[in-house]
VEXLUM-712992 format. One record per atom (N, C-alpha, C): residue in three letters; x, y, z negated. Coordinates in steps of 0.02 Angstrom, whole numbers, padded with zeros to 5 digits, always signed. Each point is the difference from the previous one (the first is absolute). Layout:
// VEXLUM-712992
AlaXYZ
...
END
This chain:
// VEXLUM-712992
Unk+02674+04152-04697
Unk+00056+00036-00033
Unk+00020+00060+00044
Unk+00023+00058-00024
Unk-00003+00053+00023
Unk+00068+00010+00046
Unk+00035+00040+00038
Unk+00075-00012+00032
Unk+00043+00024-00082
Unk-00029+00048-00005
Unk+00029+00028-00066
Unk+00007-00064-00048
Unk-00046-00032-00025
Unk+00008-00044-00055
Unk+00057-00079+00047
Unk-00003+00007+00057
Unk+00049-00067+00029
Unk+00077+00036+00000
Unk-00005+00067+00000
Unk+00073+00016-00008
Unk+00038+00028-00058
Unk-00066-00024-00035
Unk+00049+00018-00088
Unk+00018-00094-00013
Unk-00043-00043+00041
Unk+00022-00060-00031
Unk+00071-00024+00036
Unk+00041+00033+00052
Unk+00055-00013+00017
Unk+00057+00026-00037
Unk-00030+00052-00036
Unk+00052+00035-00057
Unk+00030-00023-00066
Unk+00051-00011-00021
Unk+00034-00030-00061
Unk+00029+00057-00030
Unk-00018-00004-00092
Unk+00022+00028-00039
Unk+00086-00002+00014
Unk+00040+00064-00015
Unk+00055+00004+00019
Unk+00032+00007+00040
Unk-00039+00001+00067
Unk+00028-00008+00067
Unk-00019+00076+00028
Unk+00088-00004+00047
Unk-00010+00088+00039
Unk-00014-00023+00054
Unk-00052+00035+00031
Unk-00029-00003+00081
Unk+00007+00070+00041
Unk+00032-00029+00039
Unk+00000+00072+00059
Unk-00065-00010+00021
Unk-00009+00080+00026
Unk-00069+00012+00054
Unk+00000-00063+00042
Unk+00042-00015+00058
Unk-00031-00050+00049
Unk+00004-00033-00017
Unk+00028-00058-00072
Unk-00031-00079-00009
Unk-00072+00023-00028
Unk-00015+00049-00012
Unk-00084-00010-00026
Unk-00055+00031+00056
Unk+00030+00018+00048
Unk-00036+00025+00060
Unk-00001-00073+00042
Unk+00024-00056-00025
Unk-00017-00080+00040
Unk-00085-00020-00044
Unk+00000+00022-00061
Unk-00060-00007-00025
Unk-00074+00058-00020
Unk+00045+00042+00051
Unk-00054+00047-00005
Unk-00014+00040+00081
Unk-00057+00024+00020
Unk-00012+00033+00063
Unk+00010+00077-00004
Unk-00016+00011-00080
Unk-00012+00064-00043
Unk+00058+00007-00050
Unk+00056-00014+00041
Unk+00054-00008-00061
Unk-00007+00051-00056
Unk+00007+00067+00018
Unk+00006+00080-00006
Unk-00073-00002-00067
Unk-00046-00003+00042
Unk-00065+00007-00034
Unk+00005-00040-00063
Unk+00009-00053+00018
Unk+00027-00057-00061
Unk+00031+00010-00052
Unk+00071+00037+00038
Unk+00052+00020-00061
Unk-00008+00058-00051
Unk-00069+00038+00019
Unk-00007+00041-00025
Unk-00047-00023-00058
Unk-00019-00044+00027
Unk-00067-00026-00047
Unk+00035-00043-00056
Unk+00053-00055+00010
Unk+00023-00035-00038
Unk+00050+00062-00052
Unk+00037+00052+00017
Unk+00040+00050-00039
Unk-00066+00028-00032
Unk-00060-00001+00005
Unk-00033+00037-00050
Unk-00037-00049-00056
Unk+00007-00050+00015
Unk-00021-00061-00035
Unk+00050-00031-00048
Unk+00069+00027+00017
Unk+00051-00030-00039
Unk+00009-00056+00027
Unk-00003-00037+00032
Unk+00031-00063+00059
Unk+00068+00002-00004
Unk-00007+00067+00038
Unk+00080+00023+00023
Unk+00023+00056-00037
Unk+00067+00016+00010
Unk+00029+00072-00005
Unk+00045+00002+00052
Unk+00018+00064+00008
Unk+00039+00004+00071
Unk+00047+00027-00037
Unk+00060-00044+00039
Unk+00080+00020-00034
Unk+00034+00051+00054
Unk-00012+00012+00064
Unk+00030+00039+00052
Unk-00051+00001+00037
Unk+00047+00029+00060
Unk-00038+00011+00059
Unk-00033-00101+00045
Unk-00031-00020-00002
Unk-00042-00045+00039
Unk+00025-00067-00066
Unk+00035+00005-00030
Unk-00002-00041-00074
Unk-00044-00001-00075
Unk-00020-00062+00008
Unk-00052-00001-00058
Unk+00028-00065-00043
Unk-00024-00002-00059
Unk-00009-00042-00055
Unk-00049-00027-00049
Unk-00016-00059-00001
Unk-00053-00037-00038
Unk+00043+00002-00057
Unk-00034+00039-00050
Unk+00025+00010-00072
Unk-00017-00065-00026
Unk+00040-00020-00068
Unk-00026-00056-00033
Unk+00004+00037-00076
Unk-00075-00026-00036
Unk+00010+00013-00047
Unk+00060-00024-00063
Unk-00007+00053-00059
Unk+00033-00050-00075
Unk-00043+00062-00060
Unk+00028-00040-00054
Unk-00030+00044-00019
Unk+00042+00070-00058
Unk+00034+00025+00057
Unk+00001+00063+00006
Unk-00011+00034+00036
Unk-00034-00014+00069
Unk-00049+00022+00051
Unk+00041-00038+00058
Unk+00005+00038+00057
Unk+00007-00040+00070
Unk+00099+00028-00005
Unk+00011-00079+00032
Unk+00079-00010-00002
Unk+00002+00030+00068
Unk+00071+00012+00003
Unk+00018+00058+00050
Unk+00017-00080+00065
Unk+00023-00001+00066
Unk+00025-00038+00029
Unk+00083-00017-00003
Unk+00002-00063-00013
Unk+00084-00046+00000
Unk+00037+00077+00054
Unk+00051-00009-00017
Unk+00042+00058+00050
Unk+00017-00043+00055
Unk+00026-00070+00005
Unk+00014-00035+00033
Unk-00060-00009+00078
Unk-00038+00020-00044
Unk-00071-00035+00049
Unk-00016+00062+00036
Unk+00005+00057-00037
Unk-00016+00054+00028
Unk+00070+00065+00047
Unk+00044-00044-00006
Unk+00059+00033+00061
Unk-00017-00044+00042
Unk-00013-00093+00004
Unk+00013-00042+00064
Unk-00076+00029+00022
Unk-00047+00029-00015
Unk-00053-00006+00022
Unk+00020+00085+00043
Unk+00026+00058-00020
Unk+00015+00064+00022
Unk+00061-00039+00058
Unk+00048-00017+00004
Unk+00026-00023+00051
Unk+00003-00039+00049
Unk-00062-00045-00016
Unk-00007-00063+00033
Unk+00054-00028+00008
Unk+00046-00025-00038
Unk+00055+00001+00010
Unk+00030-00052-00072
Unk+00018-00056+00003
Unk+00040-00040-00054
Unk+00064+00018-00030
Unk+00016+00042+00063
Unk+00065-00003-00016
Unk+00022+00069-00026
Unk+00006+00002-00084
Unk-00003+00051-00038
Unk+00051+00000-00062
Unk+00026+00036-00038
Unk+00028+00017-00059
Unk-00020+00025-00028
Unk-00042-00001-00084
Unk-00018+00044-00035
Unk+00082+00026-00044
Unk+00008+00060-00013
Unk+00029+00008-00058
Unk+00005+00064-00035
Unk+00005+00022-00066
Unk+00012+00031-00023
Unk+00042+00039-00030
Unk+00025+00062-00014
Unk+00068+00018-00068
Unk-00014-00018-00055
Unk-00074-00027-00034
Unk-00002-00015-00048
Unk+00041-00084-00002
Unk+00001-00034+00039
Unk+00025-00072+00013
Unk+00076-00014-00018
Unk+00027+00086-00008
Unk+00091-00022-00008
Unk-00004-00006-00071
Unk-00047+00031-00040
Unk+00012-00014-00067
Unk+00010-00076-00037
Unk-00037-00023+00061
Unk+00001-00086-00041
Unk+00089-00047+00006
Unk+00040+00063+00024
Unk+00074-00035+00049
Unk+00046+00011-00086
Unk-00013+00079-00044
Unk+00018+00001-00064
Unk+00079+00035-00003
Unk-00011+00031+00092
Unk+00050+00065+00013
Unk+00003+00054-00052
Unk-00069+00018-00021
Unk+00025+00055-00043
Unk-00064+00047+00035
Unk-00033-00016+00049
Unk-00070+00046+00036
Unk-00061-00021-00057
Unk-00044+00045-00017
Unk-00062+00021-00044
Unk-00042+00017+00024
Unk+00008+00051+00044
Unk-00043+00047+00022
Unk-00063-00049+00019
Unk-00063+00024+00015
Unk-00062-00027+00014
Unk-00024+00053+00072
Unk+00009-00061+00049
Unk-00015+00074+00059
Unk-00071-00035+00029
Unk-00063+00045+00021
Unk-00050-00015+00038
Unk+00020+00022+00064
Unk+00015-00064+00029
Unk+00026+00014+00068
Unk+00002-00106+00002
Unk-00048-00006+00079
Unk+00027-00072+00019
Unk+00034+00029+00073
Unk+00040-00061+00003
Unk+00044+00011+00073
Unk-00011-00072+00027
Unk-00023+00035+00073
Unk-00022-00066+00042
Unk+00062+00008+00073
Unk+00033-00080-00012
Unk+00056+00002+00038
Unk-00043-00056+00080
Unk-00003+00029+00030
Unk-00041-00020+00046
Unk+00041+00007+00093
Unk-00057-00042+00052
Unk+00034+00010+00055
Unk-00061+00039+00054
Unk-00043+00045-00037
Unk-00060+00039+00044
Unk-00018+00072-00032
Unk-00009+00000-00032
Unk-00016+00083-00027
Unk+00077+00013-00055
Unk-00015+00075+00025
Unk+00038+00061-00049
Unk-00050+00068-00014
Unk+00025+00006-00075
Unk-00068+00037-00015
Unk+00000-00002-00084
Unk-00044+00054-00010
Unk-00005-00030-00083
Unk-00090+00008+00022
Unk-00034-00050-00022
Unk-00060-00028+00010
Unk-00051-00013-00051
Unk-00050+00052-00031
Unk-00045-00037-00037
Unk-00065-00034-00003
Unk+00025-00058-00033
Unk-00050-00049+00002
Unk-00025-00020-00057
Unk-00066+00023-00007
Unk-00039-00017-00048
Unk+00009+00060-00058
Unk+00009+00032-00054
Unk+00040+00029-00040
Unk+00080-00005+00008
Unk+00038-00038+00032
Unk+00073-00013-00020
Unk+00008+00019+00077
Unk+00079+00018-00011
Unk+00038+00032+00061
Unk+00063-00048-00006
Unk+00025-00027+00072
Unk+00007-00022+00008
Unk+00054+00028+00050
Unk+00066-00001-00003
Unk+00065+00023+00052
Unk+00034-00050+00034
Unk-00030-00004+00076
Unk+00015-00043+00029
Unk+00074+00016+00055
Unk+00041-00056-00008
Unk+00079+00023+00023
Unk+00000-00069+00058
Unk+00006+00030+00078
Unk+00010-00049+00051
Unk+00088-00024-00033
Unk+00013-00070+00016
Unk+00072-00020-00022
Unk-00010-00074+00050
Unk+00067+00010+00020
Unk+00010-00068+00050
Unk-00005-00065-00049
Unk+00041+00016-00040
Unk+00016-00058-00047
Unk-00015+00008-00060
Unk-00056-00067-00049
Unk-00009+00023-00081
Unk-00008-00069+00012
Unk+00000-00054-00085
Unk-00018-00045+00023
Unk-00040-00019-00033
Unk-00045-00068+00027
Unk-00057-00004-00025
Unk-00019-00009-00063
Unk+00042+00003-00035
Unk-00038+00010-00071
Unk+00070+00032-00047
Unk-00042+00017-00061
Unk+00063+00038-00023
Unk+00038-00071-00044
Unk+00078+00033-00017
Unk+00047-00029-00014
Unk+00039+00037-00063
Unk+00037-00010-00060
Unk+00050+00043-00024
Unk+00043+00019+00034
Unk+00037-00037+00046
Unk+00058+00034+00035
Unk-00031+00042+00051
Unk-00070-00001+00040
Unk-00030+00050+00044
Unk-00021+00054-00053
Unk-00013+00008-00051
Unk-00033+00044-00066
Unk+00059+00030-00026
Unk+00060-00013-00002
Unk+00053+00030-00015
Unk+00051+00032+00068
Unk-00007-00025+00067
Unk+00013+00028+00050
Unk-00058+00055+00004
Unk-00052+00005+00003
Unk-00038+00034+00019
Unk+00008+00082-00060
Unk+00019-00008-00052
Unk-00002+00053-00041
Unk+00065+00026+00035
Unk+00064-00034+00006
Unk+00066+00027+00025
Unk-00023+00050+00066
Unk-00040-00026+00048
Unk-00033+00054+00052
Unk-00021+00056-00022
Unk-00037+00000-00048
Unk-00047+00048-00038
Unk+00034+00047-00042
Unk+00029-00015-00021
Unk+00054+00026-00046
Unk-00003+00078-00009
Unk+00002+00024+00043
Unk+00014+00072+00009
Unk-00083+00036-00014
Unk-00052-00025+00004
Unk-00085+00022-00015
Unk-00021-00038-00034
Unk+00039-00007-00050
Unk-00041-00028-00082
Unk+00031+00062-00073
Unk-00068+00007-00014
Unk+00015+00052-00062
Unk+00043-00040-00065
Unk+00075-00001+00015
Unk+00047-00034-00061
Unk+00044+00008+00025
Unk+00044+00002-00069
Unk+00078+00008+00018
Unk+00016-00049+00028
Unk+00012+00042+00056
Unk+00050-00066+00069
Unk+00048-00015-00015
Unk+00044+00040-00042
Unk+00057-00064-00021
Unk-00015-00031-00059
Unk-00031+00002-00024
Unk+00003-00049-00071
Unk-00044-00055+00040
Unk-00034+00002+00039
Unk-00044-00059+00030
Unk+00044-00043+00051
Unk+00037+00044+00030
Unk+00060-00023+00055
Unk+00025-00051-00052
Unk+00037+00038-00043
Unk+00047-00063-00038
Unk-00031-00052-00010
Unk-00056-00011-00035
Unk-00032-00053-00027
Unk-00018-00044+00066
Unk-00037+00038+00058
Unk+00004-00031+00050
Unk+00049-00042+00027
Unk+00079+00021+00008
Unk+00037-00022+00018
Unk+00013-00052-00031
Unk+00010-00016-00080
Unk+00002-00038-00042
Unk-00054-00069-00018
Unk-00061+00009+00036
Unk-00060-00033+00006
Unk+00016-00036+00075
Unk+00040+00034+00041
Unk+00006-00012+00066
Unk+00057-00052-00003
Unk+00055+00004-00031
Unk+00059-00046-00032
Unk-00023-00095-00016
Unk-00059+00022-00047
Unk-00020-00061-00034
Unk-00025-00039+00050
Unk-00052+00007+00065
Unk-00037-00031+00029
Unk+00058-00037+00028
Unk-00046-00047+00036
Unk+00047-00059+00066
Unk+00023+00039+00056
Unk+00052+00014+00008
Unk+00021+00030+00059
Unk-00004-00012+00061
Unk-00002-00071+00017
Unk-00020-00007+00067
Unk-00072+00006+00028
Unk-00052+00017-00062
Unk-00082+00033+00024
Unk+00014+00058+00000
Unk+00040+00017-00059
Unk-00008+00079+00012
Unk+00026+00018+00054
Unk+00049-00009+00042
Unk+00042+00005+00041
Unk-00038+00013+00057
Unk-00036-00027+00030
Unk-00059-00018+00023
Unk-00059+00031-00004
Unk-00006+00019-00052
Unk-00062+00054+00006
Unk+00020+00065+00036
Unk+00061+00019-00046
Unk+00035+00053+00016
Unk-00001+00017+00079
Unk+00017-00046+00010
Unk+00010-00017+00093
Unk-00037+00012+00044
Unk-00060-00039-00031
Unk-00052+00003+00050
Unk-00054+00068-00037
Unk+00004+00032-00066
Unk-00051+00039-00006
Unk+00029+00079-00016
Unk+00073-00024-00018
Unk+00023+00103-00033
Unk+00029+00047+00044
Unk-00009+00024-00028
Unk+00021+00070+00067
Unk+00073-00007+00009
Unk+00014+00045+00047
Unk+00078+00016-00018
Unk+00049+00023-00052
Unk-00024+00032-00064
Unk-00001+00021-00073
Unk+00007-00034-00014
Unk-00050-00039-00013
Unk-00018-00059-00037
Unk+00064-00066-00006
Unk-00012-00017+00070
Unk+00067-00047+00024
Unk+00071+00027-00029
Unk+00014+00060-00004
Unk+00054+00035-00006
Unk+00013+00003-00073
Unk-00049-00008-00042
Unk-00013+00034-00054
Unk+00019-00086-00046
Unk-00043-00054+00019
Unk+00002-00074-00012
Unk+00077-00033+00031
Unk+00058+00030+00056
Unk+00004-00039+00019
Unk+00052-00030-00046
Unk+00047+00049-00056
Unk+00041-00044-00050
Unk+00002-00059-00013
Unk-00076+00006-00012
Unk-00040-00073-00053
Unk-00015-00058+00028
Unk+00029-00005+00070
Unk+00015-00052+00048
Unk+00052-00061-00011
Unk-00008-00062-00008
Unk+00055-00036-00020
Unk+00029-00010+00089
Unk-00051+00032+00054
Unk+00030-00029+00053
Unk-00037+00081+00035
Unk+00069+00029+00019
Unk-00027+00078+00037
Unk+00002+00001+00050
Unk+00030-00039+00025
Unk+00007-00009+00079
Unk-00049+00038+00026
Unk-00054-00025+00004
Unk-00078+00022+00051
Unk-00018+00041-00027
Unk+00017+00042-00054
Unk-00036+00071-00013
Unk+00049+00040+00002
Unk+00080-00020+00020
Unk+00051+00050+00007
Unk-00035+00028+00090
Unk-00020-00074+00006
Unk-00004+00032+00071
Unk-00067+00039+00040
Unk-00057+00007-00069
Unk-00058+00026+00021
Unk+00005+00061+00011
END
């Protein structure tokens, strides 16, 4: 068997590989990668990032986004999100924006990978997965760089912000909104104490 043919059998449909996990199975990584990108093996999404396409049949599926930021960051610890994501909250936002936002603790940058671009924002704190009350804090941040009337979305916001459980929201607020934000939520507090005093 050839080195070439032992290092396509370590490869899985769907999976992103940086240059050096495939330089453990190759001597000729370089030579290799050139050979497997002309063969269709691979495609290269960036700089030293590649992807084993999987077929369907509408041709080759693009890579999970999930798979392909932890694989660009080496890094688990990530936030995908979008402006398209506030629409599902029923504020009163429509708009359809191509734009992902990666809330992360290693790169800043807007980054493309693969066809899609990708705006990566260093942030101390996001949490690990999304939430309504983090999805409705997170638009209150945003607020000011979304194409819609900010006050007709404010209101509804505020009013969407009313209904939830206050002691999560309270809490999100806390640990994820800006100073605006906090300022903006803190009415809707059944207990203000700790955001009178943020």
């Amino acid at each position: 068997m050839t080195t070439l043919n032992k290092l396509k059998k370590h490869l899985k449909k769907g999976r992103v590989y940086r240059r050096n996990e495939l330089a453990e199975w190759s001597k000729s990584v370089d030579r290799h990668l050139d050979e497997l990108l002309k063969e269709g093996v691979l495609e290269k999404l960036s700089q030293g990032l590649y992807y084993v396409p999987q077929a369907s049949v509408f041709g080759k599926v693009p890579p999970d986004e999930d798979v392909l930021v932890r694989s660009f960051l080496k890094d688990d610890r990530f936030l995908l999100v979008s402006p398209n994501f506030y629409n599902s909250l029923g504020v009163g936002t429509t708009q359809l924006y191509n734009k992902k936002v990666v809330y992360n603790h290693k790169r800043h940058g807007t980054f493309k990978l693969g066809n899609r671009d990708f705006e990566f924002q260093l942030k101390h704190h996001f949490p690990s997965k999304m939430t309504e009350e983090f999805l409705l804090v997170d638009l209150a941040n945003n607020l000011d760089n979304l194409a819609e009337d900010r006050d007709k979305v404010l209101n509804k916001l505020l009013t969407k912000a009313a209904q939830m459980p206050s002691q999560k929201l309270k809490h999100v607020v806390m640990e994820y909104g800006s100073a605006k934000t906090k300022k903006m939520l803190k009415p809707l507090m059944t207990n203000t104490t700790a955001l009178a005093n943020a």
